[in-house]
PASEBA-1860 file (N, C-alpha, C; in nm, 3 decimals):
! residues 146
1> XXXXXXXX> 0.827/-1.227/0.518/0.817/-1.087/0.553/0.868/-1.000/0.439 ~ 0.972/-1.116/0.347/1.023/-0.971/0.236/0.900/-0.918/0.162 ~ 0.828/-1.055/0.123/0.692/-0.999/0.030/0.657/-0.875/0.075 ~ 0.592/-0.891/0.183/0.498/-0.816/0.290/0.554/-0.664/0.252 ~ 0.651/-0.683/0.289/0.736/-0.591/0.304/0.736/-0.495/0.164 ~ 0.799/-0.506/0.057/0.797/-0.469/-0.063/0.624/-0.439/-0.101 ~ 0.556/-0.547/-0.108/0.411/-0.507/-0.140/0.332/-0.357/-0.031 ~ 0.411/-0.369/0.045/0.348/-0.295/0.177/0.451/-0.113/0.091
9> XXXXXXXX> 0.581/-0.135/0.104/0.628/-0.031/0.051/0.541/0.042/-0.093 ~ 0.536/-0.074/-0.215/0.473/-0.012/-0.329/0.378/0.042/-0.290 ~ 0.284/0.008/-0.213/0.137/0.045/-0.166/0.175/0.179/-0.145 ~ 0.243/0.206/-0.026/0.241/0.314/0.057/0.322/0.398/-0.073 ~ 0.382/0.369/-0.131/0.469/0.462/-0.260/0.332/0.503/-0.389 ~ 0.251/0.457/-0.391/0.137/0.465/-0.462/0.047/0.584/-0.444 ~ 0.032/0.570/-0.271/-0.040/0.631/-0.194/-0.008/0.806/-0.206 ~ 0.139/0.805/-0.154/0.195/0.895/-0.144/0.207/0.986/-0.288
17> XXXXXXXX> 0.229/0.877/-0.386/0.196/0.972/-0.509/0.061/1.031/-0.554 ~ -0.038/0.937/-0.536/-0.158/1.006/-0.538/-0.194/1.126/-0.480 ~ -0.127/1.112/-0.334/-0.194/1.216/-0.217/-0.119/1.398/-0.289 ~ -0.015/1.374/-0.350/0.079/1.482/-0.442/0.007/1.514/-0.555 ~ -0.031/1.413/-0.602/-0.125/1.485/-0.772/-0.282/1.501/-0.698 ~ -0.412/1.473/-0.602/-0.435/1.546/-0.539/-0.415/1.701/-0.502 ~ -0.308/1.679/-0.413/-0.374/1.816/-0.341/-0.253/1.954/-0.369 ~ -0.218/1.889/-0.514/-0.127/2.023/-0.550/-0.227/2.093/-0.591
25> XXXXXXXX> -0.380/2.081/-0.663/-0.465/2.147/-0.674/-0.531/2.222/-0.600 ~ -0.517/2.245/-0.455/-0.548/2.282/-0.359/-0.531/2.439/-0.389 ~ -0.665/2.491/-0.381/-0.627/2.624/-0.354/-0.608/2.728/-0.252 ~ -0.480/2.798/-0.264/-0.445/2.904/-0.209/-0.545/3.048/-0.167 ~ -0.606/3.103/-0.117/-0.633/3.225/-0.088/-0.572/3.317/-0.070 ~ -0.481/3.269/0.012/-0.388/3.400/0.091/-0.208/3.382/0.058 ~ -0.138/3.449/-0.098/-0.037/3.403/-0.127/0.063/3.400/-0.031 ~ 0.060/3.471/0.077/0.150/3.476/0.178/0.164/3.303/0.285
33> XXXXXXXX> 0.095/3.259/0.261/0.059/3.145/0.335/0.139/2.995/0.257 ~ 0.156/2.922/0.288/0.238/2.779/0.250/0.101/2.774/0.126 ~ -0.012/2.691/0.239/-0.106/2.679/0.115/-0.132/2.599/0.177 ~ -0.316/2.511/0.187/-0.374/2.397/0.230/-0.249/2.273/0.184 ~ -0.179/2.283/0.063/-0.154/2.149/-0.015/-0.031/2.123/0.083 ~ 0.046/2.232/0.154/0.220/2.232/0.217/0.229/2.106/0.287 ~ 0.176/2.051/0.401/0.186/1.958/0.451/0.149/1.833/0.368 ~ -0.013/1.833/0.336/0.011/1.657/0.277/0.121/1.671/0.176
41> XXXXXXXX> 0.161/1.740/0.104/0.280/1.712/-0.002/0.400/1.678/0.105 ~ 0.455/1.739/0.178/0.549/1.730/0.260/0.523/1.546/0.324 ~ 0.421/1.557/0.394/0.406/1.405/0.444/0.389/1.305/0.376 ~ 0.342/1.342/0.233/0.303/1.248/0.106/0.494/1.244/0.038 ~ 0.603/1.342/0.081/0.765/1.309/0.036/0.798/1.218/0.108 ~ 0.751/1.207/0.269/0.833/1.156/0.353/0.767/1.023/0.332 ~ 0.645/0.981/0.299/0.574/0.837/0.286/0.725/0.816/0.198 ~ 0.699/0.834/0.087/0.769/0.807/-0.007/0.926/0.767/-0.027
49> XXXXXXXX> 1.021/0.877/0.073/1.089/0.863/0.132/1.109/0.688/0.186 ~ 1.018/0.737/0.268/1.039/0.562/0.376/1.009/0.435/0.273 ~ 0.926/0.443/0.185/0.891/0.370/0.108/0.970/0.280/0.020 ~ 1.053/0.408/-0.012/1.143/0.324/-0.128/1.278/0.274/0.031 ~ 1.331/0.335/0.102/1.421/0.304/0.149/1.374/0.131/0.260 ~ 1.218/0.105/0.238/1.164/-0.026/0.314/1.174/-0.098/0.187 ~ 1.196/-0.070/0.048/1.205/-0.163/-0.053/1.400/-0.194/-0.043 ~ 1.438/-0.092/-0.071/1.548/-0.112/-0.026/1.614/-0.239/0.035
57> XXXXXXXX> 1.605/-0.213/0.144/1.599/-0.269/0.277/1.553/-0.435/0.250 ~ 1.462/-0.406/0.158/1.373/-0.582/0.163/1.449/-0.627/0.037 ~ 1.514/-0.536/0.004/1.611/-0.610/-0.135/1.727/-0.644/-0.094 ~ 1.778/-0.590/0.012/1.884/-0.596/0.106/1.872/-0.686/0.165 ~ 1.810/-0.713/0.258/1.843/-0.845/0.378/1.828/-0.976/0.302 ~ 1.877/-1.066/0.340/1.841/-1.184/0.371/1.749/-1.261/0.450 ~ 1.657/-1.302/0.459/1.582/-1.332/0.586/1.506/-1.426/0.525 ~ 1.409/-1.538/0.611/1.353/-1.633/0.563/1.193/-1.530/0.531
65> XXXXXXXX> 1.099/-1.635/0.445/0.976/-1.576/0.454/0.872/-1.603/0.579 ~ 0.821/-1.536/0.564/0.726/-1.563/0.727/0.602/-1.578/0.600 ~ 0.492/-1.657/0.684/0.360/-1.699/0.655/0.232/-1.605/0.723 ~ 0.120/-1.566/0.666/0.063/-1.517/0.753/-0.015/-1.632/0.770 ~ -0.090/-1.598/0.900/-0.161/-1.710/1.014/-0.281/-1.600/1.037 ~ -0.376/-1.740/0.998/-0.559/-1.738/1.033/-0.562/-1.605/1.164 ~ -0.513/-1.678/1.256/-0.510/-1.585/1.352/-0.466/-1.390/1.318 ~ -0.339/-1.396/1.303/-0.311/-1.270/1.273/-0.405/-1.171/1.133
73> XXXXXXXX> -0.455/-1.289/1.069/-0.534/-1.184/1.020/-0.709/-1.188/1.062 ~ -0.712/-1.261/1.154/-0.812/-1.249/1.211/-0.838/-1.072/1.290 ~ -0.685/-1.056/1.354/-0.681/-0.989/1.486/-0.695/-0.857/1.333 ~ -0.652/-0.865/1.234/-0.666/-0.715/1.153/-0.758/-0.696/1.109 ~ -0.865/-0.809/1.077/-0.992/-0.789/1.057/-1.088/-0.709/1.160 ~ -1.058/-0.770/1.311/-1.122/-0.685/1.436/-1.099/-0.561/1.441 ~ -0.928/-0.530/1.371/-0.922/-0.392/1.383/-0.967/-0.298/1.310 ~ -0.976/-0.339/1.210/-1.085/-0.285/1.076/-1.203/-0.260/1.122
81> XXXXXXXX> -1.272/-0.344/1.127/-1.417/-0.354/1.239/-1.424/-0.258/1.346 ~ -1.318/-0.242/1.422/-1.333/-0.144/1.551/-1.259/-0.033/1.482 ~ -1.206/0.019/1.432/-1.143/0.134/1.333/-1.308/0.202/1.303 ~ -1.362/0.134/1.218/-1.509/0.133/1.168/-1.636/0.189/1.293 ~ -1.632/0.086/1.375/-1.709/0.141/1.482/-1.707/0.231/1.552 ~ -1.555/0.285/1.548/-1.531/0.369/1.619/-1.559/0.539/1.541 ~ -1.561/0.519/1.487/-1.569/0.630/1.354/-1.726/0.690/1.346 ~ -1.805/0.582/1.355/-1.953/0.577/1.343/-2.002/0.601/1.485
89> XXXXXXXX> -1.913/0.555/1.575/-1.963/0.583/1.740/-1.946/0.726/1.789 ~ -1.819/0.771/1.690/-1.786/0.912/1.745/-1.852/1.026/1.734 ~ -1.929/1.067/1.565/-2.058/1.120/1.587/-2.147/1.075/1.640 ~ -2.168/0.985/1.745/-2.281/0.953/1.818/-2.296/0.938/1.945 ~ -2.174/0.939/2.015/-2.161/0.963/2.149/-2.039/1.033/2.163 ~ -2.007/1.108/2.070/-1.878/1.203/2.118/-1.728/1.073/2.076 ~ -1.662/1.198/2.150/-1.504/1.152/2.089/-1.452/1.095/2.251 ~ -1.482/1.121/2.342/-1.380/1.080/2.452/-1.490/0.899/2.499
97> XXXXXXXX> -1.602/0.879/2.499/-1.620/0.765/2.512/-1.604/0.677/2.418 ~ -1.620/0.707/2.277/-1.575/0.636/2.233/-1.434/0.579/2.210 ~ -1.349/0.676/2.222/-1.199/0.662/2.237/-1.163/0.621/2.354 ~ -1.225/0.585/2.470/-1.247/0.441/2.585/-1.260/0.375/2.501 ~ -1.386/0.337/2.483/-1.428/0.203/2.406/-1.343/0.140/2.320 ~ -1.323/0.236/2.231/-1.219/0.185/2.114/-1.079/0.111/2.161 ~ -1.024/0.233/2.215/-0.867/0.159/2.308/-0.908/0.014/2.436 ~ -0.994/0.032/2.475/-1.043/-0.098/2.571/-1.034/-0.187/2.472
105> XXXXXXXX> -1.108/-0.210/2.336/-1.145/-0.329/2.240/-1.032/-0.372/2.190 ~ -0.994/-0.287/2.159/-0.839/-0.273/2.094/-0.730/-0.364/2.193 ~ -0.682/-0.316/2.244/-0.665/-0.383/2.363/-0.664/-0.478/2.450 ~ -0.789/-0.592/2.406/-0.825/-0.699/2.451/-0.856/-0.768/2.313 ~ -0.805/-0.710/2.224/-0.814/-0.815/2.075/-0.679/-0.799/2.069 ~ -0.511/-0.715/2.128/-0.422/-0.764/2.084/-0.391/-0.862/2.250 ~ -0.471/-0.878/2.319/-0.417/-0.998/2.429/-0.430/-0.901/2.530 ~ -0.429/-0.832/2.554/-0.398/-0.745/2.711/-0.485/-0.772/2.816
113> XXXXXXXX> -0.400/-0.807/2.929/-0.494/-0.882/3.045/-0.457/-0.819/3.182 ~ -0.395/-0.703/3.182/-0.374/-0.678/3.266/-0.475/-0.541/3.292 ~ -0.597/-0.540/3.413/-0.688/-0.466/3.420/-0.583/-0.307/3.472 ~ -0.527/-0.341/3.536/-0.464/-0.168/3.571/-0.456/-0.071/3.417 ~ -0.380/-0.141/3.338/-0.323/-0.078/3.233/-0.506/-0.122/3.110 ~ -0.537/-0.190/3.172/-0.673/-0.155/3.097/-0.749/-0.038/3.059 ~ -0.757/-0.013/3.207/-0.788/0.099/3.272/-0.739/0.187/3.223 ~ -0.608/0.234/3.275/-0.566/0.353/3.283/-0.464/0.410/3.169
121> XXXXXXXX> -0.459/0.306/3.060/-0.415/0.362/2.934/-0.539/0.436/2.821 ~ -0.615/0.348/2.811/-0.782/0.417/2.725/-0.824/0.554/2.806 ~ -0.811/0.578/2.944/-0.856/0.683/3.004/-0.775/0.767/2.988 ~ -0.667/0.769/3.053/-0.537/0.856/3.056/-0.485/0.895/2.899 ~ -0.481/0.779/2.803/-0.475/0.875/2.670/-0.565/0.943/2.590 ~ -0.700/0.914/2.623/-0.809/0.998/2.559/-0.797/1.148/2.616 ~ -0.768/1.133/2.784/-0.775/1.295/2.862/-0.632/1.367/2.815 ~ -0.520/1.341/2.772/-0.413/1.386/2.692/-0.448/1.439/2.575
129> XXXXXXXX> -0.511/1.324/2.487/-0.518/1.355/2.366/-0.633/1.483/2.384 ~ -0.716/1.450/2.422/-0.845/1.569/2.474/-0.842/1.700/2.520 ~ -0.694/1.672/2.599/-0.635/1.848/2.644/-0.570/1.899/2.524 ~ -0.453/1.784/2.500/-0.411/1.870/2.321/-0.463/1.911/2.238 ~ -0.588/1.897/2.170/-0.667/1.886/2.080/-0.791/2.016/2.123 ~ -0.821/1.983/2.225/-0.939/2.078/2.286/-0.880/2.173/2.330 ~ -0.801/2.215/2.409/-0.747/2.260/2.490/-0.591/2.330/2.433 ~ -0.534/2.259/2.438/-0.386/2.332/2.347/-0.442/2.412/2.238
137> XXXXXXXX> -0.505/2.326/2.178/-0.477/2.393/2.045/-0.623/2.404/1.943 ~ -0.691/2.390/2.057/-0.870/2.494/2.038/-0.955/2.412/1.913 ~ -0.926/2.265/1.870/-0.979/2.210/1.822/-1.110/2.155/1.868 ~ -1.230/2.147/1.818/-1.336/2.142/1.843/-1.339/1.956/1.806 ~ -1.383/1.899/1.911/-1.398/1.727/1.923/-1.538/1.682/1.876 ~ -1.572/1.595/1.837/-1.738/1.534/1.849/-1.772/1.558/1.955 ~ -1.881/1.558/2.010/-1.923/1.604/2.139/-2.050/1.472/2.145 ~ -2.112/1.441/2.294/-2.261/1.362/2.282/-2.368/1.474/2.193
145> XX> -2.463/1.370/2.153/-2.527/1.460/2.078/-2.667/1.424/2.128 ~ -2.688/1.519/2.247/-2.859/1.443/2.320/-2.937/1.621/2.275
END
């Protein structure tokens, strides 16, 4: 896990620097305003932030190495795959069935067998996320497109 760990930090420390030389170019219109760039810079500190303090951390502990297994990267491959489908499904039947679909698949590729919470987690968090988004805060969703 230390590998993982450290390789996983540089990544995300990479990332975060890119996303900063990016979108400091971002232009301003209105000087009174933060600016398009305020947040990803802000969220591109805090990657960074966490980043070095998960290298840290992996320079710090002691711990044995863990192996990855056929399996587990099987299950990240599906998620890639349904990440993917889901993306491509959403301009095409909207955002709330596919965000069923997606959380159902999801769901039954990390083991989940219990039909209640099948159910009523993919439904119940799409209609949350759907009121926040639509509703709170007047964001316009994919919609079906017949």
């Amino acid at each position: 896990m230390k590998k993982a760990n450290l390789m996983f930090a540089i990544i995300m420390m990479i990332v975060g620097l890119i996303a900063i030389i990016f979108t400091k170019d971002f232009v301003n219109n209105m000087p009174t305003d933060l600016g398009p760039s305020y947040y990803p810079i802000i969220i591109s500190i805090i990657t960074i932030i966490l980043s070095i303090l998960l290298i840290l951390k992996s320079l710090i502990e002691k711990g044995e190495e863990s192996n990855f297994t056929v399996q587990g990267l099987l299950k990240i491959g599906v998620g890639v795959v349904a990440f993917s489908i889901y993306f491509y499904l959403m301009g095409k039947i909207g955002f709330i069935i596919s965000t069923v679909l997606f959380m159902s698949l999801f769901m039954l590729t990390l083991g989940l067998r219990n039909w209640k919470t099948f159910v009523l987690v993919p439904i119940g968090s799409t209609v949350v996320i759907y009121y926040i988004f639509a509703v709170v805060l007047k964001i316009r969703l994919p919609e079906i497109l017949f």
